[in-house]
N, C-alpha and C positions, 0 to 999 in steps of 0.2 A: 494085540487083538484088533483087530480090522473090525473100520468105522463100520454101524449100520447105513444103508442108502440112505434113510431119513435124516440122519444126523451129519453123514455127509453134505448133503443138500442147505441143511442150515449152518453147517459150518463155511460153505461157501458163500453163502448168502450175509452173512455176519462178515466176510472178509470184504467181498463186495461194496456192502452199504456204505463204508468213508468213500469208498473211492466214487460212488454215486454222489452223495452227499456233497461233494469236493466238487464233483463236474456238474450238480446243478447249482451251486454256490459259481462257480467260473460264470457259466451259463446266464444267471443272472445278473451278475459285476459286468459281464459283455454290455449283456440286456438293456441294464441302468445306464452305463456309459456311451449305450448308443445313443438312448432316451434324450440325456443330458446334452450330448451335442448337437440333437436335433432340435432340441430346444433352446440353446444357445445361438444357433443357426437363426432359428425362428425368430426368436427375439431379435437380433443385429438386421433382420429384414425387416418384422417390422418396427423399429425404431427407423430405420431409412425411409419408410413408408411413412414416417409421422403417425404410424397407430400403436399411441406408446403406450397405452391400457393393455393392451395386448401383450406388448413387449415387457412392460411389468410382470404381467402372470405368468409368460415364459421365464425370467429370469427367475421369479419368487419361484416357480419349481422345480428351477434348478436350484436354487438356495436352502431347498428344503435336503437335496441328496447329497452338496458340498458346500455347507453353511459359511464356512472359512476362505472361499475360491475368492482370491481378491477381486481378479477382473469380471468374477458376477456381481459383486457388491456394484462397484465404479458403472457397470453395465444397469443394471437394476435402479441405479441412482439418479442414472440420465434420465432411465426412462419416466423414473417417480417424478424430479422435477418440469422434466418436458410435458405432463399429462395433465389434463385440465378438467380432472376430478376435483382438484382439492384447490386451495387458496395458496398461494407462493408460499404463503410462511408456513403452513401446515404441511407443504410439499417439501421444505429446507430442513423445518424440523426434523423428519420422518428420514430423509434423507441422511442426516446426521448423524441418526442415531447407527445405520449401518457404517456408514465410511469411518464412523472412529471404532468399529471394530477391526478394519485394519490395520495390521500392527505397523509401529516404527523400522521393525526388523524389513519389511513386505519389501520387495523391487518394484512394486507399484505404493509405497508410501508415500513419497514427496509428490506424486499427481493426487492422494489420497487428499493429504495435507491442502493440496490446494486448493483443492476445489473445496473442501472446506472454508478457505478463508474467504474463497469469492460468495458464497453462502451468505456466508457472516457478513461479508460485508454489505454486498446487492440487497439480497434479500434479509434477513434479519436485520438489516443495518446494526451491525456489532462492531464495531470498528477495532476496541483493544480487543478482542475474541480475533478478530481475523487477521491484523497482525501476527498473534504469536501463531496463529494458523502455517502463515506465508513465509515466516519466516523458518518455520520447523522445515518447511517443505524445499528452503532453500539451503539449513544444514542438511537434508538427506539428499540434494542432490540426484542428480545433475540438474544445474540451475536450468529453468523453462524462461520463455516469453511474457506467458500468464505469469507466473509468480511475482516478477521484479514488474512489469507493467499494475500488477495492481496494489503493489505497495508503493511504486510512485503515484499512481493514483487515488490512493487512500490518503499519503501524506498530503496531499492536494485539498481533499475533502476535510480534512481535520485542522485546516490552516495550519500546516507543518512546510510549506510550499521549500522554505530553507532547507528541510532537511530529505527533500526527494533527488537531489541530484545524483546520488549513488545507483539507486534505483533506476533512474532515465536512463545513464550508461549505460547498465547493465543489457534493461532491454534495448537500450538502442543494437547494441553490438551484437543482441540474437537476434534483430528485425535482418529480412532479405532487404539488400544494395538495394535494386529497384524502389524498395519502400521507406528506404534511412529519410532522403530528401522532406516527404509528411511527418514521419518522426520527427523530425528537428522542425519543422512549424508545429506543431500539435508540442512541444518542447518552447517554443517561444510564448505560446498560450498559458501557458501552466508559468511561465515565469512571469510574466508581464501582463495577462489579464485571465487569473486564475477562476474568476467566475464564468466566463466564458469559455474558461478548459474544463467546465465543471459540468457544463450545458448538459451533456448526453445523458450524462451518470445522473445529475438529479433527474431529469426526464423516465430516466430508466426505474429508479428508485419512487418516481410519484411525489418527486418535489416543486417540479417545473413543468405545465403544461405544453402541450405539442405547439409548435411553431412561433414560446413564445420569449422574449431573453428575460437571459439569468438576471436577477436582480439582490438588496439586500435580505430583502425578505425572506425569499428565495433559501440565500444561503442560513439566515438565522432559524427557520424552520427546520431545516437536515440538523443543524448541529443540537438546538433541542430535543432533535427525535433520537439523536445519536446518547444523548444525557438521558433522555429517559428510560433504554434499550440498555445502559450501562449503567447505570446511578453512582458506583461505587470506584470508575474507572477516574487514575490520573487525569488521562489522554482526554475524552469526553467533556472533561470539567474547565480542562486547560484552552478547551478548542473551540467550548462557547465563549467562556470569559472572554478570549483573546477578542472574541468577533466581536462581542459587548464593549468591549476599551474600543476598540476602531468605530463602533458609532458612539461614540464616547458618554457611554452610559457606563461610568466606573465604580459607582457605589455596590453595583446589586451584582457589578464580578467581583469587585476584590471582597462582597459578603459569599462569594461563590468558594472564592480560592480559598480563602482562610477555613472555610470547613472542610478544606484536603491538606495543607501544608506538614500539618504536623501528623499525619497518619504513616505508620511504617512504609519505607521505601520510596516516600514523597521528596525527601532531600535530596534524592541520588536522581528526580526526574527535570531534568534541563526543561521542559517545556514547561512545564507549570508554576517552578519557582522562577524565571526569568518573568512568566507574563506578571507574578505578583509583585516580584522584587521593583519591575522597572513601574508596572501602575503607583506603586505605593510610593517611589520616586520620583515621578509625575505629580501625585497629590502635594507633594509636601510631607507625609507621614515619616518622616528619618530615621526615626527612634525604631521604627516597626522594621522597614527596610533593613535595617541593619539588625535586627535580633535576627529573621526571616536569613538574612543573606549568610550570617556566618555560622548560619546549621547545614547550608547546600553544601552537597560533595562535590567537590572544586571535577572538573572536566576541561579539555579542550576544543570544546565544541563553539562555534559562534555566539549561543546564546550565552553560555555563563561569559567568554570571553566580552563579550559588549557590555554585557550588564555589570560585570566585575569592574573594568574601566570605569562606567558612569557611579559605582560603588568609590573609587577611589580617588574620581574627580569632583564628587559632590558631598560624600560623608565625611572619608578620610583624610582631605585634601593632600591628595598626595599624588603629582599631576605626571611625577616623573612615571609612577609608577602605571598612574591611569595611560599614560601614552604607550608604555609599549605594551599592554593590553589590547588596546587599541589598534596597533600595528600588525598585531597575531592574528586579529578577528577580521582583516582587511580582505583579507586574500578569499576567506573561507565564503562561498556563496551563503549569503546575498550581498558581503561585503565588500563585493567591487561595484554595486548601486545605490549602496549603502551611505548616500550625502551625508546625511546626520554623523555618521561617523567620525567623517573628515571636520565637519564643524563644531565638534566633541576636539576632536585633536588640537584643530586653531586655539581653540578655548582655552587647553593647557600649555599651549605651547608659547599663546600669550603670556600666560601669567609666570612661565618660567622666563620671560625676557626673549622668547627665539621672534622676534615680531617678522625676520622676515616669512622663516618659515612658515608661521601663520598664516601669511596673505598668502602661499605659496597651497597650503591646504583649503584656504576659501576659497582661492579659485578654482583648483581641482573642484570642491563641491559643486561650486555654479555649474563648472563644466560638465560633471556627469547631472545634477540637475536637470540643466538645458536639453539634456541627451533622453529624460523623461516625457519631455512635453509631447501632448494628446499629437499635436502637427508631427510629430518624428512619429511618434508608434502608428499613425492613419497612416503614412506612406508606408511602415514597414508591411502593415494589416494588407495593404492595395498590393505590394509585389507578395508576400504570400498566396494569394489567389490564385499567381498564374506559376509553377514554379519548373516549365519548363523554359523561360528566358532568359538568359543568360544573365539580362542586367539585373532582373529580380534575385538571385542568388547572388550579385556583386553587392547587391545591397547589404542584405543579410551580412555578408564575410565583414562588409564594413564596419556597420553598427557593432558585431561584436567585437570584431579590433577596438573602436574607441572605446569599449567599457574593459577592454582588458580580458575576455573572455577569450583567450587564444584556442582552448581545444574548439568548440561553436567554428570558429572562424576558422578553423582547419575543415572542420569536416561542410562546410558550405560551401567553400573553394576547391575540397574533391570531388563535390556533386560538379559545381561548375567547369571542370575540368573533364568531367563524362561527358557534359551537353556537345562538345568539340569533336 
């Protein structure tokens, strides 16, 4: 029986409507994705333009149509902290809260990650926050410049100066050639007058005023601010105390340390039980030192090794054993400037009868000693300044020859070998 017109009419019109429905849905999906790149556009211009209020409400309305797009978050987050709406920390916090919605899975993670921990640490001054930041970002790979520079630079700021050398390599080996030669001074700063490798960042952070030097103050100021930003952090506790024993105010660290030593995961932290193990060895306290000492999870790192040694040449008297502790900890920066060590070793090495040995180790100490004095570091300070002459890089390759620092002295002698 043949359709009526009528019914025809709306039967075609019902077959019709998806396939409309479908082309105004395309239609729109074009629409939106045109929208969204022109405002992605918009924003990258002005953020270049410095009108990052702007560049904010462009990204935040793209974030509205693809909430999840990594590179709007990362985009969006420039522009949040470059805009001067808000106050740094309400711009880091704010910032924050997006960049940790991208995931670990994301190919923009580890730039996620990092800039997170430069957040944390710049601005928020979070120091164990931004670590595990910097370090995520350098399991997700591929390792950056940023990352490993400002974890040697944080280790800096936390008086960890010992255990930034992995980090300085790292970055040094992603700096461009042209730029290695400042790396390796800006590297001699941070080992030999850390406060002064400190200058910029406290500057930046609002700890050091403009045009003025670093002092102690200075430094004890960041690390308090770093203790009160973390209250509950090993690292934080470990890195004021440490700076408290160096102006030798020990009472009111080692009443610092002992309210972290026995909290979970405190044993297994090398920085904070060496700084109480070796203060409380300093005082005299023995009895303490050694309950404290033989709950730390043994490591090979400098710290337990130096401290285990002065554990087994001063508690246990057990000098055999304190010396080649001693011998392990030598090599490991800071232990080829590490005098004290050598006059730790004489010590035992006296009393097991090796006398010459002894004087053989004192002298070693006098000699890198000598190789400390303010007169040696003013001349190294003086050819740093200029470092396209040749003899100011002979300098350099020297001093680190005589301290035993052969890579340093390698790569001072290949810049010197470009100047030709």
């Amino acid at each position: 029986m043949s359709l009526r017109k009528g019914q025809r009419g709306r039967l075609i019109l019902l077959l019709l409507l998806p396939v409309c429905v479908l082309a105004a849905v395309l239609l729109w999906q074009r629409f939106e994705a045109g929208t969204a790149a022109t405002l992605r556009e918009t924003g990258r211009q002005y953020l270049r333009e410095r009108r990052d209020e702007l560049a904010e409400a462009a990204f935040a309305s793209c974030l509205q149509r693809a909430p999840n797009d990594a590179e709007l978050i990362l985009l969006w987050a420039q522009a949040v902290i470059s805009g001067r709406n808000r106050t740094p920390q309400q711009a880091a916090e704010l910032a924050l809260t997006r960049l940790q919605q991208i995931p670990d899975s994301s190919p923009l993670a580890a730039e996620a990650r990092m800039r997170e921990g430069r957040l944390g640490l710049l601005v928020l001054q979070k120091p164990d926050f931004a670590e595990v930041r910097l370090r995520k970002s350098l399991e997700l790979g591929p390792p950056t410049l940023d990352a490993n520079y400002l974890l040697w630079k944080l280790c800096d700021l936390t008086e960890r100066v010992s255990e930034a050398e992995p980090w300085f390599w790292a970055a040094y080996e992603l700096t461009p050639e042209q730029q290695q030669p400042e790396r390796l001074r800006e590297w001699y700063t941070s080992q030999f007058s850390p406060q002064a490798g400190n200058a910029e960042l406290d500057r930046l952070m609002g700890f050091l005023e403009p045009n003025k030097f670093s002092d102690d103050a200075v430094t004890l100021a960041r690390l308090a601010a770093f203790r009160s930003r973390e209250p509950e952090s090993f690292l934080t506790a470990a890195a004021e105390a440490h700076f408290m024993i160096h102006l030798r105010d020990r009472d009111p660290a080692i009443e610092l340390l002992l309210k972290h030593w026995q909290r979970p995961g405190a044993n297994a932290n090398d920085f904070l039980m060496s700084t109480l193990v070796d203060v409380l060895l300093e005082t005299g306290r023995l009895d303490e030192a050694q309950v404290i000492f033989e709950r730390w999870t043994p490591s090979e790192g400098f710290r337990w090794l130096r401290t285990a040694g002065r554990m087994q040449q001063i508690v246990y008297q057990q000098d055999a054993e304190a010396l080649e502790l001693f011998e392990r900890a030598r090599p490991i920066w800071p232990g080829p400037i590490d005098w004290s060590l050598l006059h730790y070793q004489a010590q035992s090495l006296a009393k097991l009868g090796r006398r010459s040995d002894s004087e053989s180790a004192r002298a070693k100490a006098k000699e890198i000693e000598l190789l400390m004095e303010l007169d040696v570091h003013r001349e190294l300070r003086q050819a740093l300044l200029d470092l396209g002459r040749p003899q100011n890089l002979q300098k350099m390759q020297d001093f680190y020859q005589k301290i035993g620092r052969n890579r340093e002295a390698q790569e001072w002698n290949r810049h010197l070998e470009r100047l030709f």
